[in-house]
C-alpha positions in Angstrom: 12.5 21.2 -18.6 14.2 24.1 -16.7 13.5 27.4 -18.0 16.6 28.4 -19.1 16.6 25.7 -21.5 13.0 26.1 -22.9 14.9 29.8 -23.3 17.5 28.5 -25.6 15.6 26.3 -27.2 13.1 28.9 -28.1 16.3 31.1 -29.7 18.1 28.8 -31.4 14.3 27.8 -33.1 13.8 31.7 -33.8 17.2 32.1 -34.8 17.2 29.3 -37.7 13.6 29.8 -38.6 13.3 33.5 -38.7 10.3 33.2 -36.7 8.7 34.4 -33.3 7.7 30.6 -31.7 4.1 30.7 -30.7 3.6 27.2 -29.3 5.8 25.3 -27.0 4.6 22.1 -25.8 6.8 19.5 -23.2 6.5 16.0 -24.5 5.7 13.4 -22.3 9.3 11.6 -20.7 10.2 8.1 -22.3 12.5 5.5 -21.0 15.9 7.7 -21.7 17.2 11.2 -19.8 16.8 13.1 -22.8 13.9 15.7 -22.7 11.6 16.5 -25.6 9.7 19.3 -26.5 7.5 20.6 -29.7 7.9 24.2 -31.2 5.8 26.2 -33.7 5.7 29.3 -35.0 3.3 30.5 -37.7 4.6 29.1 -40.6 7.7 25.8 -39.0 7.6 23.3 -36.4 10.4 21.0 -34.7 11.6 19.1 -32.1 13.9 20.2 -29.5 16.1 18.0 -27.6 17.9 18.7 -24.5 20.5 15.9 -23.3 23.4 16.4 -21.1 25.4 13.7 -22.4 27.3 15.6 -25.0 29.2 12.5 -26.6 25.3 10.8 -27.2 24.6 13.8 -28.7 27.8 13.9 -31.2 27.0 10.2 -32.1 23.3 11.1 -32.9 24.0 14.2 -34.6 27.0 12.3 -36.8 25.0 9.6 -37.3 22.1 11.5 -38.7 24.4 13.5 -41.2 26.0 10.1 -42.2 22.3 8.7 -42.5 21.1 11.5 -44.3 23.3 11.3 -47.1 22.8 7.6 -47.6 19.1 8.3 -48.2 18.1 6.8 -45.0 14.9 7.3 -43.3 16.0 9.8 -40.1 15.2 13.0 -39.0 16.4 16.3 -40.4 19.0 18.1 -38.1 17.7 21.5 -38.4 20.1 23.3 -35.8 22.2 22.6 -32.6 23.3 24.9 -29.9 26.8 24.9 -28.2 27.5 23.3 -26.2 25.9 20.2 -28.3 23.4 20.0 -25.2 20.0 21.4 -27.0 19.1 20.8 -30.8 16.4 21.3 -33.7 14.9 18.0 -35.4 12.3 17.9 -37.9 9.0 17.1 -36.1 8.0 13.4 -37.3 4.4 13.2 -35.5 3.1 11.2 -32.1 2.8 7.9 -34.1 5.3 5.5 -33.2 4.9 2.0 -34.2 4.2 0.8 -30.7 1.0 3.2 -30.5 0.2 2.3 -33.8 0.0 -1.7 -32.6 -1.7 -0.9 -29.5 -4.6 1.5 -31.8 -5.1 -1.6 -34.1 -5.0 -4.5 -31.6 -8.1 -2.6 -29.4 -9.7 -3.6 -32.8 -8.9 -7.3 -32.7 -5.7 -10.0 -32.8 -2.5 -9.1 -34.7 -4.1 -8.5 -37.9 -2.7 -7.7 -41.6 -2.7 -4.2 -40.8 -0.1 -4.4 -38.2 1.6 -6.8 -40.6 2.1 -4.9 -43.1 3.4 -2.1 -41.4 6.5 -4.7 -40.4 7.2 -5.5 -43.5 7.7 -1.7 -44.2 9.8 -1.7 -41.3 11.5 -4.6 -42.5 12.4 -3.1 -45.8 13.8 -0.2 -44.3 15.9 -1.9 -42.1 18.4 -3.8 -43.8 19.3 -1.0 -45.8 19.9 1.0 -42.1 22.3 -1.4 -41.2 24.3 -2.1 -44.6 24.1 1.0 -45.9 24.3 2.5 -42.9 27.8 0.6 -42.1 29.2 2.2 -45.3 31.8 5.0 -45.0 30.4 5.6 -41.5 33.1 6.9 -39.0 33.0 4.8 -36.2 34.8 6.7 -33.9 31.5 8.5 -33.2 29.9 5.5 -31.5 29.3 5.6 -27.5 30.3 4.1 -25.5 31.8 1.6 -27.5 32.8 1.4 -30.9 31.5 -2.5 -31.7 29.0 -4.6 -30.0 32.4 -6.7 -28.6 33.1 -8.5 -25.7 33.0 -5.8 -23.0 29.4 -4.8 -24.7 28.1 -8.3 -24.0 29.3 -8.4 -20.5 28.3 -5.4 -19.6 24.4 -6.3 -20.6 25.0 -10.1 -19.6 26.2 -8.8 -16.1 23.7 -5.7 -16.0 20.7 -8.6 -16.4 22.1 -10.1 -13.5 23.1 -7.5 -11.1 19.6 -5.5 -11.7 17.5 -8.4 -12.5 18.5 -11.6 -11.0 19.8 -10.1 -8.2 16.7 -7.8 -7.4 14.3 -10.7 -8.4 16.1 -12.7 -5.9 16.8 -15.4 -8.6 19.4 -17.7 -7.1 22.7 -18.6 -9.4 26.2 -20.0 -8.9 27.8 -16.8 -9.6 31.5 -18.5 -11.1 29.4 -20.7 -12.9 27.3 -18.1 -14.6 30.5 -16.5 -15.3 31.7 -19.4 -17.1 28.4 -19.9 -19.1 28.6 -15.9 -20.2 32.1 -16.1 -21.9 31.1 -19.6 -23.5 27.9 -18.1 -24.8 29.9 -14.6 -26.0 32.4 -16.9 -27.7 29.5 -18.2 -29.4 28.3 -14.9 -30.7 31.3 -13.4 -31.7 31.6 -16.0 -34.3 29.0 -13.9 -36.6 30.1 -11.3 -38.7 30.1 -7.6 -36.9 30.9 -5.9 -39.6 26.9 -4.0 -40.3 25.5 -1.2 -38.4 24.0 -1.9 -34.9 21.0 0.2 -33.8 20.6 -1.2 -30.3 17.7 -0.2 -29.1 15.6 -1.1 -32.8 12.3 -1.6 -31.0 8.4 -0.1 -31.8 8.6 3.1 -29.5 12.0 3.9 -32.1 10.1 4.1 -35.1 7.9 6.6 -36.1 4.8 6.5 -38.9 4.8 9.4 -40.5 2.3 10.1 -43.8 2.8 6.3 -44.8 6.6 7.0 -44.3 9.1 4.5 -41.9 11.5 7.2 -39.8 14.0 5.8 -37.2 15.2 7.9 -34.3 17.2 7.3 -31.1 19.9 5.5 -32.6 22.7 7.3 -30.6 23.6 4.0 -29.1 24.2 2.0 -32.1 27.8 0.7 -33.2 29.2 -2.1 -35.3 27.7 -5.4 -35.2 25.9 -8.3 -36.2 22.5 -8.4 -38.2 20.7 -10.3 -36.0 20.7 -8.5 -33.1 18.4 -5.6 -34.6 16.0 -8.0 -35.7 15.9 -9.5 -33.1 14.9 -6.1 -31.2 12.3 -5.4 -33.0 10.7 -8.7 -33.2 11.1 -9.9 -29.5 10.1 -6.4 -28.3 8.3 -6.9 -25.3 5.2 -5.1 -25.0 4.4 -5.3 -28.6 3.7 -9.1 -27.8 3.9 -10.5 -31.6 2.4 -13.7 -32.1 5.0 -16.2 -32.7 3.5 -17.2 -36.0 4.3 -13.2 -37.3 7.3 -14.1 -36.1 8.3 -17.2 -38.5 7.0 -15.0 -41.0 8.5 -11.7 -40.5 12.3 -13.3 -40.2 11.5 -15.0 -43.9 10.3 -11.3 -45.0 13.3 -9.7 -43.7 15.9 -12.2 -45.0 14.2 -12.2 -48.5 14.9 -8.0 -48.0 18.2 -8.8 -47.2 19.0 -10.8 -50.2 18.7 -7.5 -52.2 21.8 -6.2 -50.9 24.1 -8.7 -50.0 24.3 -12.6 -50.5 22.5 -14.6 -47.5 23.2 -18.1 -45.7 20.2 -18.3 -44.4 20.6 -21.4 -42.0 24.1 -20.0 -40.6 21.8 -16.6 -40.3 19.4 -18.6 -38.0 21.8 -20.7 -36.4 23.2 -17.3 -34.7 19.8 -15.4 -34.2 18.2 -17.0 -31.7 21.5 -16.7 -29.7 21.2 -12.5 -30.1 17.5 -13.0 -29.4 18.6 -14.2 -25.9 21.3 -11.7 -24.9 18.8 -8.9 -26.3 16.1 -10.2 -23.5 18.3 -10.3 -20.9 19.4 -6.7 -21.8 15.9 -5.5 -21.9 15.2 -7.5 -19.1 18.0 -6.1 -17.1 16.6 -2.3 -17.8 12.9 -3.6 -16.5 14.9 -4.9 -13.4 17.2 -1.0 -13.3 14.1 1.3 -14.1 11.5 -0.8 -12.1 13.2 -2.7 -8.8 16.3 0.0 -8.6 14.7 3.6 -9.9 10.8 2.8 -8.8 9.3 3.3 -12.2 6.6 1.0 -12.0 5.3 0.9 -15.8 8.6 -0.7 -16.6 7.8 -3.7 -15.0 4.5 -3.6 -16.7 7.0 -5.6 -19.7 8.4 -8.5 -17.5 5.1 -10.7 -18.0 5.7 -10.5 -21.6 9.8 -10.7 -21.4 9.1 -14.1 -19.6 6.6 -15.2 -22.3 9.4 -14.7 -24.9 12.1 -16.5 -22.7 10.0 -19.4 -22.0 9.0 -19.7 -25.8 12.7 -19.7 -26.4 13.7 -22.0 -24.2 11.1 -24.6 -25.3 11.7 -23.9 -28.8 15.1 -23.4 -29.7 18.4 -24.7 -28.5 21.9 -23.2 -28.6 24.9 -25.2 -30.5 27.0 -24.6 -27.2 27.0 -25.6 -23.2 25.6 -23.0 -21.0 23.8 -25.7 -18.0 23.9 -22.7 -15.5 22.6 -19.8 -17.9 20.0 -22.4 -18.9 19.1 -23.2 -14.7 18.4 -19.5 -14.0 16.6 -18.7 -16.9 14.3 -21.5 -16.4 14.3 -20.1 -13.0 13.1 -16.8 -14.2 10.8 -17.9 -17.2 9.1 -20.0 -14.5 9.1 -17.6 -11.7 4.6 -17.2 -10.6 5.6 -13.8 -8.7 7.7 -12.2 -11.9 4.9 -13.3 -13.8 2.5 -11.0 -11.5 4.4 -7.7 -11.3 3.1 -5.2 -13.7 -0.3 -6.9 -15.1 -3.0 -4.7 -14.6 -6.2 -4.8 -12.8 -5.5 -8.3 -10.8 -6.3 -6.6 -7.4 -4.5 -6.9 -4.5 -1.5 -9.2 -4.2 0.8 -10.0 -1.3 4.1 -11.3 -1.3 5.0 -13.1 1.5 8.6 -13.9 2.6 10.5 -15.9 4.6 14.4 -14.8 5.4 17.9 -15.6 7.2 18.7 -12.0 8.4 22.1 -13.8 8.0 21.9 -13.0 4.5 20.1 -9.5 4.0 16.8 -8.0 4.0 14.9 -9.3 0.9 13.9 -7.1 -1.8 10.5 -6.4 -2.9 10.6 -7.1 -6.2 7.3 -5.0 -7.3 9.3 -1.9 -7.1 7.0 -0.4 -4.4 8.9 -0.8 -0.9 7.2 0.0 2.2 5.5 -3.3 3.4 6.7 -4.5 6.8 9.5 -6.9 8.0 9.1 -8.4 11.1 11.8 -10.0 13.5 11.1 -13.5 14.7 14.4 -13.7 16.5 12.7 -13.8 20.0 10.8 -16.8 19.2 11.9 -20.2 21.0 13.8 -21.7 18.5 13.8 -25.3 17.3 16.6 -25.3 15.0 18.7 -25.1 18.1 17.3 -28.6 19.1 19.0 -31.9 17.1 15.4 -33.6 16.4 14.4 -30.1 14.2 17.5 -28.9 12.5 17.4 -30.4 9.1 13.6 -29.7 9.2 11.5 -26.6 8.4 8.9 -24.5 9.5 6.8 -26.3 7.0 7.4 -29.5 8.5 4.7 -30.9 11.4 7.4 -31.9 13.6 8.2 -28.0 13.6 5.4 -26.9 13.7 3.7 -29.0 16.6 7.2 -27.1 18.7 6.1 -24.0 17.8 2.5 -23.7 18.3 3.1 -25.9 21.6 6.7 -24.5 23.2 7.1 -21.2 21.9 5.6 -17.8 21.3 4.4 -18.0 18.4 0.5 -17.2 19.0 1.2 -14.3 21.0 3.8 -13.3 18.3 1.4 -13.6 15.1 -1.0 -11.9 17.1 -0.3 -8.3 16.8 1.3 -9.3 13.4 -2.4 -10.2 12.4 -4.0 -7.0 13.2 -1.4 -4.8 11.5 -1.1 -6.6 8.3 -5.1 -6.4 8.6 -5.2 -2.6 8.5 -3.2 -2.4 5.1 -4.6 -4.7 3.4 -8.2 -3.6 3.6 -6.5 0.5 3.2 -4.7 -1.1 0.0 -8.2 -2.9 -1.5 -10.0 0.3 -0.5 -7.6 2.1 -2.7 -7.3 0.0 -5.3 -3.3 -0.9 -4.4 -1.7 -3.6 -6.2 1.3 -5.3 -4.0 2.3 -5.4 -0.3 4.9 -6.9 1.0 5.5 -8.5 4.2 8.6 -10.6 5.1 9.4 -12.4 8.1 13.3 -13.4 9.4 15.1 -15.3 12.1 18.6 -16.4 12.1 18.3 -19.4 9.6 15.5 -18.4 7.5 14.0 -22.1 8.1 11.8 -22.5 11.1 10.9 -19.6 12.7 10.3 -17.4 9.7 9.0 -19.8 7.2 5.8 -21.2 9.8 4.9 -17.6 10.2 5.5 -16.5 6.4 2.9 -19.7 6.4 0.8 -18.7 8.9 -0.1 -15.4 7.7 -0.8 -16.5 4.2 -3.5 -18.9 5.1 -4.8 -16.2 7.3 -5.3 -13.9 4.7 -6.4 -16.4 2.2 -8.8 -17.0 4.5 -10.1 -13.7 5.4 -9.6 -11.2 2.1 -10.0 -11.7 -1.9 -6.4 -11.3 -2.6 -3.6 -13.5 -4.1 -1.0 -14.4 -2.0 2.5 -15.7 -3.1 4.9 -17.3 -0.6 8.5 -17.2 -1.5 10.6 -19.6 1.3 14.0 -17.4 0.1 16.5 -19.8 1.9 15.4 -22.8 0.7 15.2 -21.6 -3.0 18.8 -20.7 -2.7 
């Protein structure tokens, strides 16, 4: 936090309190741009918020009014600053619900405790989004009013642009397209008319003397119930059993039959729908904050993201047609390397690749670049004979060429003493992921043999795990 806002905070916190601050403490950074801090003086404490995004700000500060006088459990809006960039909270503790779960489970499996505490969640929640929906001006919402059409396809399209496309996860792209306006259709048919938190997952709710409290829900606008729920119970990193699950959806429908009348089969028939599109929007932010911004402890929730997608795929199935939706995320679900990216303590692994420099350098999907990329171009190549074309570098045929009529040793070679020196350096220092891709002009002979090569080589030689991706021939 720049000092001339740790200034005005400190004002506007003497200036409503009366007080001379005598404790100012940064709090650590979270997944959004907004920055945090805790203030004391002798006898008050808060929390001051700094966000340049002045309409966020308006639709939290609105929201918390509106919330406020509905009885709902939010934070008090002690003071704001012009220009609506720094404000006053009240000061709700360190306890969110996420390091609540992580206390308990260090204890043991997902046990009442943890339970329990849902169900308080649970109670709280239907009355967030139906009362919450009442009287509320909507006009605060940002960026978008409802959770419509152009909401959907901006997270359906954000999964695939920063996910799929940084993964390297192949698709039709038309008939992807196809599948996403089928499966919005779909959603659209529930009604929209309840109050959409958006981001309802454990790190958003605080514990606070036995008390539920929900913050950061400057995102939300109208929408369906499910989607919430489905937040909060297919969070990620909070990794709830699937048997909580079945349990916490009865407990939250038998909450929402207090307020408002309930079909609870047309309820389900939807949820598992808004269970999708919210993984694909989380995963999408993994894919933004990990591949695209470097932040490596965001990819520490893709293991668990594909746990839930493959559980939903083998569990559930939609009332529509989405075959190409279905193809990729099978592809993804299934994926070994996604599944490796962000577990801890698994020592060293390499991901090999093989590539058509045709078609782009490939991506290292653990988010740490670097790595090398070497250029097999002035190899003798067999894919310009007629016997080899429609074979690969995996093929004997191929590979008999290339060991026997081509430069292949003298190649791999050097290759063997480079790759040497980082991989020792990396287990030395305890590194988790290199990277080393190999590409020629097809991305099917040349490349793939010594993508092949080098794996058995270090399989051989070093305790890491290798994975081989063949990119061209996934595609």
């Amino acid at each position: 936090m720049k000092q001339n806002i740790k200034n005005r905070l400190t004002a506007l916190f003497e200036s409503h309190f009366g007080e001379e601050v005598t404790y100012f403490e940064m709090l650590p950074a979270s997944g959004s741009y907004r920055e945090y801090c805790r203030i004391k003086s002798e006898r008050f404490q808060a929390i001051g918020a700094f966000n340049a995004d002045l309409k966020e700000n308006t639709a939290f500060l609105e929201f918390s009014k509106h919330f406020s006088k509905k009885q709902l459990n939010v934070p008090e809006i002690y003071a704001v600053g012009a220009p609506h960039d720094i404000y006053l909270q009240s000061d709700l503790g360190d306890t969110t619900l996420f390091s609540f779960i992580t206390s308990e489970r260090e204890k043991g499996d997902f046990g009442e405790s943890i339970v329990e505490v849902y169900k308080k969640v649970l109670q709280q929640l239907p009355k967030l989004q139906v009362k919450g929906a009442e009287d509320l001006d909507w006009c605060y919402c940002y960026p978008r009013s409802a959770f419509d059409r152009q909401s959907m396809m901006w997270d359906l399209n954000y999964f695939k642009y920063y996910f799929l496309k940084l993964a390297q996860i192949p698709f039709d792209e038309q008939d992807l397209e196809n599948d996403y306006n089928t499966f919005i259709d779909f959603l659209l048919q529930e009604n929209q008319d309840y109050f959409l938190y958006r981001d309802f997952q454990s790190r958003n709710i605080m514990l606070n003397n036995d008390e539920i409290c929900f913050i950061d829900y400057q995102g939300g606008r109208k929408g369906a119930l499910q989607y919430d729920l489905a937040s909060l119970l297919f969070d990620a990193k909070a990794d709830i059993p699937n048997e909580v699950r079945a349990e916490l959806l009865e407990y939250y429908l038998d909450q929402l039959e207090t307020i408002i009348e309930v079909d609870r089969d047309k309820f389900k028939s939807f949820y598992y729908g808004y269970v999708l599109i919210r993984i694909m929007q989380a995963m999408g932010a993994y894919g933004f904050r990990g591949f695209y911004e470097k932040k490596e402890h965001f990819l520490k929730s893709i293991p668990y993201a594909l746990n839930n997608m493959q559980w939903l795929l083998d569990n559930t199935e939609l009332p529509i047609q989405v075959p190409e939706l279905i193809k990729v995320l099978q592809k993804v679900a299934q994926s070994e390397y996604l599944r490796e990216i962000g577990t801890p303590d698994q020592g060293l692994t390499v991901k090999i690749m093989s590539f058509s420099f045709k078609k782009g350098y490939p991506v290292d999907p653990s988010g740490n670049g670097g790595g090398f990329v070497f250029d097999c171009r002035s190899i003798h190549n067999p894919g310009r004979y007629e016997p080899y074309k429609q074979l690969t570098g995996m093929d004997e045929p191929v590979k008999k060429f290339l060991e026997e009529k081509s430069e292949m040793e003298e190649f791999l070679s050097p290759v063997y003493r480079l790759v040497d020196e980082s991989v020792k350096k990396y287990l030395e220092r305890k590194f988790n992921h290199l990277c080393v891709s190999f590409g020629c002009t097809g991305g099917q002979h040349r490349s793939v043999y010594a993508a092949e090569r080098l794996a058995r080589y270090l399989k051989d030689n070093y305790p890491v795990k290798v994975v081989l991706n063949h990119r061209e021939q996934e595609r």
